[in-house]
C-alpha positions in Angstrom: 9.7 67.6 -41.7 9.7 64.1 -40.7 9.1 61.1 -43.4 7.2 58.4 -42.4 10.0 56.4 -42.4 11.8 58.7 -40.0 8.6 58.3 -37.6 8.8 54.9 -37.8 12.6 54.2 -37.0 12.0 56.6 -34.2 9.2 54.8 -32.9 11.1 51.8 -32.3 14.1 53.2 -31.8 12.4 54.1 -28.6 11.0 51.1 -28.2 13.9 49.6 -28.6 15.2 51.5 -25.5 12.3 51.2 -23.5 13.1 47.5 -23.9 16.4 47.7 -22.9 16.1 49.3 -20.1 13.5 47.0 -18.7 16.0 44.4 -17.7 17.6 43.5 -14.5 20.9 42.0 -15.2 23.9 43.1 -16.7 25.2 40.0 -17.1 28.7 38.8 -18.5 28.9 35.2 -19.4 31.6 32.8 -20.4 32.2 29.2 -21.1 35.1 27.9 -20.4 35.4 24.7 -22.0 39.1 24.3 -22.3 39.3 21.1 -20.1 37.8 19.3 -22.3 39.5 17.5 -25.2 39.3 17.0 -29.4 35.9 19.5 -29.2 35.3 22.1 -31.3 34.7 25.4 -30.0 31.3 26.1 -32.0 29.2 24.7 -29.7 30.5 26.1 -26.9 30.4 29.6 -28.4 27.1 29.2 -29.5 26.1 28.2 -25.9 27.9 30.9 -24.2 25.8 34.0 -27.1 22.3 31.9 -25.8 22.8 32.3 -22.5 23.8 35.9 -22.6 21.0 36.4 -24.3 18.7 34.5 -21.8 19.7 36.2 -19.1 20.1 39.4 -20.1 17.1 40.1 -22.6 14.5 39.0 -20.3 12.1 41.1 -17.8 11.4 39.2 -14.5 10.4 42.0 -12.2 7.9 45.0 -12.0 10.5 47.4 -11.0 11.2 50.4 -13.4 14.8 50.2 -13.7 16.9 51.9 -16.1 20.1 50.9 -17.8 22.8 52.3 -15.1 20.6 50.6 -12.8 21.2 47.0 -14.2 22.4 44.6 -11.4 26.4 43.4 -12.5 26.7 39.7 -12.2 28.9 37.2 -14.0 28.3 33.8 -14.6 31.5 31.6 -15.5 30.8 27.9 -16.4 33.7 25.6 -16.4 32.5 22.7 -18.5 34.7 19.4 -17.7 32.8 16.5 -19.3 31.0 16.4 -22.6 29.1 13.6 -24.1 26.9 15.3 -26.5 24.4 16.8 -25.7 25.3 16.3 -22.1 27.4 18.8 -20.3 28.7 18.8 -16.8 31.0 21.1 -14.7 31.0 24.2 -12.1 29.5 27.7 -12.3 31.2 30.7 -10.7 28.6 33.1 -9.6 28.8 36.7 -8.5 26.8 40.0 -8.1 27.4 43.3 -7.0 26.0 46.7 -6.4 26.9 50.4 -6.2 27.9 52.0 -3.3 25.9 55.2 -2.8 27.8 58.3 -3.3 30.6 56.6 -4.2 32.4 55.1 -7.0 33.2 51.7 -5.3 31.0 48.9 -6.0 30.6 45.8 -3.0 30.1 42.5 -3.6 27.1 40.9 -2.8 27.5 37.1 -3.9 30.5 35.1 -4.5 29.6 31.4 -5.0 30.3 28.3 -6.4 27.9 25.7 -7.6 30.1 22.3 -8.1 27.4 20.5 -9.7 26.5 22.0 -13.1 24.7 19.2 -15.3 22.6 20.2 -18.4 22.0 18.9 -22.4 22.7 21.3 -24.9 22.7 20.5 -28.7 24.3 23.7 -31.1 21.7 26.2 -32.3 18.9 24.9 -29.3 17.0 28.0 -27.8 16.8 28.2 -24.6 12.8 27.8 -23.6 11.3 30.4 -20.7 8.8 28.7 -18.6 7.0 30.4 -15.8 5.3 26.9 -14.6 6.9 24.2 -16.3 10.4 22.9 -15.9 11.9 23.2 -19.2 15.5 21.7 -18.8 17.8 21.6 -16.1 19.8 24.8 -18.0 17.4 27.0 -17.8 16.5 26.4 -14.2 19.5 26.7 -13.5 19.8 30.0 -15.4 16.4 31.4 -13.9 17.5 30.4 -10.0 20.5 32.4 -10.0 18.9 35.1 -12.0 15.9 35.3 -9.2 18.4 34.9 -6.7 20.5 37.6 -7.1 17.0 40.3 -7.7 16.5 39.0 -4.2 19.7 39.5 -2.4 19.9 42.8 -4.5 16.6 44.0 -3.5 17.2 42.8 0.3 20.2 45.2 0.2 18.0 48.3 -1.0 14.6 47.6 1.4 14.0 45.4 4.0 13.7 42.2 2.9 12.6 43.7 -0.4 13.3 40.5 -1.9 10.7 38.4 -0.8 8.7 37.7 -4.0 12.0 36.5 -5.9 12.9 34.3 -3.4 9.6 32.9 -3.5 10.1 33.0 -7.5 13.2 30.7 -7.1 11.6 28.8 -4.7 9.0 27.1 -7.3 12.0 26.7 -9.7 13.5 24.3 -6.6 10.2 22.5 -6.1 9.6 22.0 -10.3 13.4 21.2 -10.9 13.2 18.4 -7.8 10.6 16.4 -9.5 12.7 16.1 -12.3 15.0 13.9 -10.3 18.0 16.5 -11.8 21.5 16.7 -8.6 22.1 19.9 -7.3 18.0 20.7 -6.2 17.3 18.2 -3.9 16.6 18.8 0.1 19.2 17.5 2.7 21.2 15.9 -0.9 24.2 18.8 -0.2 24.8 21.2 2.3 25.9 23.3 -0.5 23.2 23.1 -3.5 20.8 24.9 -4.8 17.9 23.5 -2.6 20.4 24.6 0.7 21.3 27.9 -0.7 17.8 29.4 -0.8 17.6 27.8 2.2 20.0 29.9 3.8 17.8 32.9 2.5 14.4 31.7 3.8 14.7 29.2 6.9 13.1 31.0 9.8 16.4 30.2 11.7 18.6 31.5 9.0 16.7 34.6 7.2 18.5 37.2 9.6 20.7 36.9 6.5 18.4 39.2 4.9 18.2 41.7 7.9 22.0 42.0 7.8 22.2 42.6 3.9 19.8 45.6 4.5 21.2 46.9 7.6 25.3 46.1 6.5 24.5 48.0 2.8 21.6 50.5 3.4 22.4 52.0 7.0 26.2 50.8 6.7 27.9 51.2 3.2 25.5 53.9 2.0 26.4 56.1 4.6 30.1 56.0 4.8 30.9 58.9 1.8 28.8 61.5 4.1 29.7 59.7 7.7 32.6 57.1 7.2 32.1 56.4 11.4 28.1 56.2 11.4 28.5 53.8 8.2 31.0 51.7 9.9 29.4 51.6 12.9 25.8 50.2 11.7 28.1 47.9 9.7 29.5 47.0 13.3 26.0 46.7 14.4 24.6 44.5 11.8 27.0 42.2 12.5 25.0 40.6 15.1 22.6 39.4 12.7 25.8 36.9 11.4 26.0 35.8 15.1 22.4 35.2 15.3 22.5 32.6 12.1 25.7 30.8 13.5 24.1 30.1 16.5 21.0 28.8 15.2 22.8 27.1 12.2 26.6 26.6 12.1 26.9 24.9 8.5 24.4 27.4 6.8 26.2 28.6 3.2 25.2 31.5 3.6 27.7 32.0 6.3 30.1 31.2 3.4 28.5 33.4 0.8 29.1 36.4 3.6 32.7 34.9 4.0 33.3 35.1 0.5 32.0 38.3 -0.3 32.5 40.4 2.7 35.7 39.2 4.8 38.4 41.4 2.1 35.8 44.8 2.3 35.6 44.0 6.3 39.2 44.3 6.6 40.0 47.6 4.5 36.7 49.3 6.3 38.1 48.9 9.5 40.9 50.6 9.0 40.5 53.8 10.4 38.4 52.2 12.9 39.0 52.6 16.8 40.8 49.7 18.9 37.2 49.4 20.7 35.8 49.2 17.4 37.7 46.6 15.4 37.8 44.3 18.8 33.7 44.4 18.5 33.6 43.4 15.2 36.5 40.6 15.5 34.2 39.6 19.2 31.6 38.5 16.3 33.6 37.5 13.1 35.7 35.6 15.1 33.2 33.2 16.7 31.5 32.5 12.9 35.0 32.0 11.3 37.3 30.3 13.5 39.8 29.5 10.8 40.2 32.9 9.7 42.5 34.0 11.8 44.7 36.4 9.3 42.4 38.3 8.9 41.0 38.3 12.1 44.5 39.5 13.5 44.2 42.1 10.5 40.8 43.7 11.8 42.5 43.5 15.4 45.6 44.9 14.4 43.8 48.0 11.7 46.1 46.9 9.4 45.4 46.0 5.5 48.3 44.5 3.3 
């Protein structure tokens, strides 16, 4: 027979689980503050445990998912100037998903932000606000968090992203009126403002069709049908076209670069000549300079 006390340290216990398996991220974080000089590391430390703890304790969808569903991501702050509490540096941001029927997981961002500003003072906690900007931190935090749901949910359903892009969206328009860099329209090809951007712009969204059509129809299908996979990964190229047409400079033509160029070259591998010179018709055209690896799709060669 069960105490009371058993009972109870089931209860939450289960609870406990429940809560656990609420989250979205699986997030590893690390601070990497050794470019900076005569600082103690407790600081530091203490920073890197809070915002583990932000971003991985906290529920910011409906979805149901369980624990083996948790989206991978890594966050990896360089900090290169301290004057406490200011901090200032880069962040090194990735994601990735499974691969259905498969061990192999694909990457689904890759991207660096090269303007990281934010005050910090040892022990502060780090503040959730759903309508208030808080601190440049934890807009920072909650952006990228929102931002990879989205692309993560794009790759599942078709644009199943949409209402965490619009989440990350009112962290943009808050965090602008705060005067903070990195948010600011037209400031940076490259910040935070142009990086949803690349998501959301009418002229750029096809982004979102292709991370559907290149995962979903493409990748998902390649353990039962490695040629139907390959070829709606082919297919979805088009979408990558469409973007560089209507915007050259868009970052997420990098993001796709950075993610995707490496997996593009191994998957056409086994591909037909016909094939591989469809694909390198499109990649070619969006990445001029790559031409290594455009000679490696060409050639169905991977070294």
């Amino acid at each position: 027979m069960m105490t009371a006390h058993t009972v109870t340290a089931l209860f939450f216990l289960l609870l406990t689980a429940s809560y656990i398996e609420a989250q979205e991220l699986n997030c590893r974080v690390t601070v990497d503050r050794s470019q900076v000089q005569g600082t103690g590391v407790a600081v530091f430390a203490t920073l890197e445990d809070a915002i583990s703890d932000y971003l991985n304790t906290r529920k910011r969808t409906d979805a149901s998912i369980s624990t083996n569903e948790r989206i991978d991501c890594t966050f990896f702050f360089t900090i290169t100037g301290y004057e406490p509490p200011e901090m200032s540096g880069t962040l090194q941001i990735q994601s990735s998903r499974p691969v259905y029927n498969s061990v192999y997981t694909t990457t689904l961002i890759n991207f660096k932000d090269n303007k990281i500003n934010f005050e910090y003072n040892e022990g502060d906690p780090l503040v959730f606000s759903e309508n208030t900007f808080e601190g440049n931190l934890t807009s920072i935090l909650d952006f990228y968090a929102y931002l990879i749901i989205a692309i993560d949910f794009d790759s599942f359903s078709p644009r199943g992203g949409e209402p965490y892009y619009k989440k990350a969206q009112d962290i943009v328009y808050r965090a602008q009126s705060s005067g903070e860099s990195g948010w600011r329209a037209f400031e940076d090809t490259r910040n935070r403002s142009a990086l949803l951007s690349a998501y959301t712009d009418t002229h750029s969204s096809a982004l979102r069709d292709l991370l559907y059509e290149y995962h979903r129809n493409g990748l998902d299908l390649m353990a039962l049908s490695p040629d139907k996979g390959r070829h709606a990964i082919t297919s979805s190229l088009i979408h990558l076209q469409k973007v560089h047409e209507a915007h050259p400079v868009s970052v997420g033509l990098e993001i796709f670069r950075d993610a995707k160029l490496d997996e593009l070259v191994n998957l056409y591998t086994r591909a037909g000549q016909e094939e591989r010179n469809k694909a390198v018709g499109v990649l070619e055209k969006v990445y001029p300079s790559e031409t290594q690896r455009m000679a490696m799709i060409k050639q169905g060669v991977n070294k």
